[in-house]
C-alpha positions, 0 to 999 in steps of 0.5 A: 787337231793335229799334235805337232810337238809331243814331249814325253818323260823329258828330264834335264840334269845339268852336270852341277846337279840341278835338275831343270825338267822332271818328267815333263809330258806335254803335246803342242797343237798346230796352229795354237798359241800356247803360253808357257808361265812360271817364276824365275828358275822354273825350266821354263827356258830350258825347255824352249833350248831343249825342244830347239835343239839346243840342249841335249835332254838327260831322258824323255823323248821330244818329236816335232813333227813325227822328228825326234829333235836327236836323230832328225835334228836337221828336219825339226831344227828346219821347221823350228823359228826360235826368238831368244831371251838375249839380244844376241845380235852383232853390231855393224851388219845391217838390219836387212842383211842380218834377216836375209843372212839368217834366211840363207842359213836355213838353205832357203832361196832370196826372197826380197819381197818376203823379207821385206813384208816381215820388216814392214810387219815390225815396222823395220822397214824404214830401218833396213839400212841401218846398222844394228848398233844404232837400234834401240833395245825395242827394235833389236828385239823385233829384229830377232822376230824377223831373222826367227820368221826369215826362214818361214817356219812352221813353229815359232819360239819365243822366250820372253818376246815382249821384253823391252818392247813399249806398249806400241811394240807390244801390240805390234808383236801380239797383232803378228803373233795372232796373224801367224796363228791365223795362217797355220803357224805354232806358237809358243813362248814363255812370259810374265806378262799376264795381259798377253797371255789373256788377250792372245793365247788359246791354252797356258801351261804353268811350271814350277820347279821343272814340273806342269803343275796346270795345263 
């Protein structure tokens, strides 16, 4: 199967002095759902940021899709659907057009019919028109979800996506995550939950003090 993320030597040393990532090499498959596991603290976030384009690495090498996530960061960045751990969301613009906003930024052309299957997916579909300040903690989460798939990425992010999410919520997610792998779609996201890990993912990587330690 085709490799579409190789990470190879990543290092990432922030200016306090922690080294985050030690040399990390790992090769993510199309159309896989790798689960990222280990305790608080141990890169896994810094990672994800990393790999998005978020964080700039110290040494090593990151290519998504044959794109180095540096010099071609607008073709990795294009292809990349990241789901953060914050509820970074505003406060008065509509669930709808907090989706379709972020589908634009993304250079991509409307298309209702798309945004509106994703918000029937999430079941936020009854929710559209609603102002995302009235949302619950759950329904924003799912929200994220939606602007992180608005654009059609090829490779989804997620970091901690169950966070929040009532044993409903949950299943709804772990049920498009399956569905998203089914058609073609990457996955990868970090998590404590051992029960989605089992019940979805085709491989796990375990990282501990910036290092793979099992993969």
């Amino acid at each position: 199967m085709k490799t579409i993320i190789e990470i190879s030597q990543l290092s990432k040393v922030y200016d306090t002095g922690h080294q985050a990532l030690k040399e990390i090499g790992l090769d993510i498959v199309q159309g896989e759902i790798l689960a990222l596991l280990g305790p608080n603290g141990a890169g896994k976030t810094t990672l994800i940021s990393t790999i998005c384009g978020l964080v700039s690495p110290s040494s090593g090498s990151v290519t998504v899709d044959g794109h180095d996530i540096i010099s071609g960061y607008r073709e990795t960045r294009s292809l990349i659907g990241l789901v953060p751990q914050e509820l970074t969301l505003g406060a008065f613009d509509t669930v709808w057009n907090t989706v379709q906003f972020s589908r634009g930024l993304f250079g991509k052309k409307p298309n209702p019919a798309y945004i509106e299957q994703l918000l029937k997916d999430l079941s936020l579909f009854d929710k559209k028109d609603t102002e995302l300040r009235a949302l619950s903690g759950g329904m924003k989460r799912r929200v994220l979800i939606a602007k992180a798939l608005s654009h059609e990425p090829r490779i989804l992010f997620l970091d901690e996506p169950m966070s929040g999410l009532d044993p409903i919520g949950r299943k709804m997610v772990k049920d498009l995550l399956v569905d998203l792998r089914d058609q073609g779609t990457t996955i990868f996201f970090n998590t404590h939950i051992l029960a989605d890990v089992e019940s979805i993912c085709d491989r796990i990587s375990i990282i501990n003090y910036g290092h793979i330690i099992v993969e």
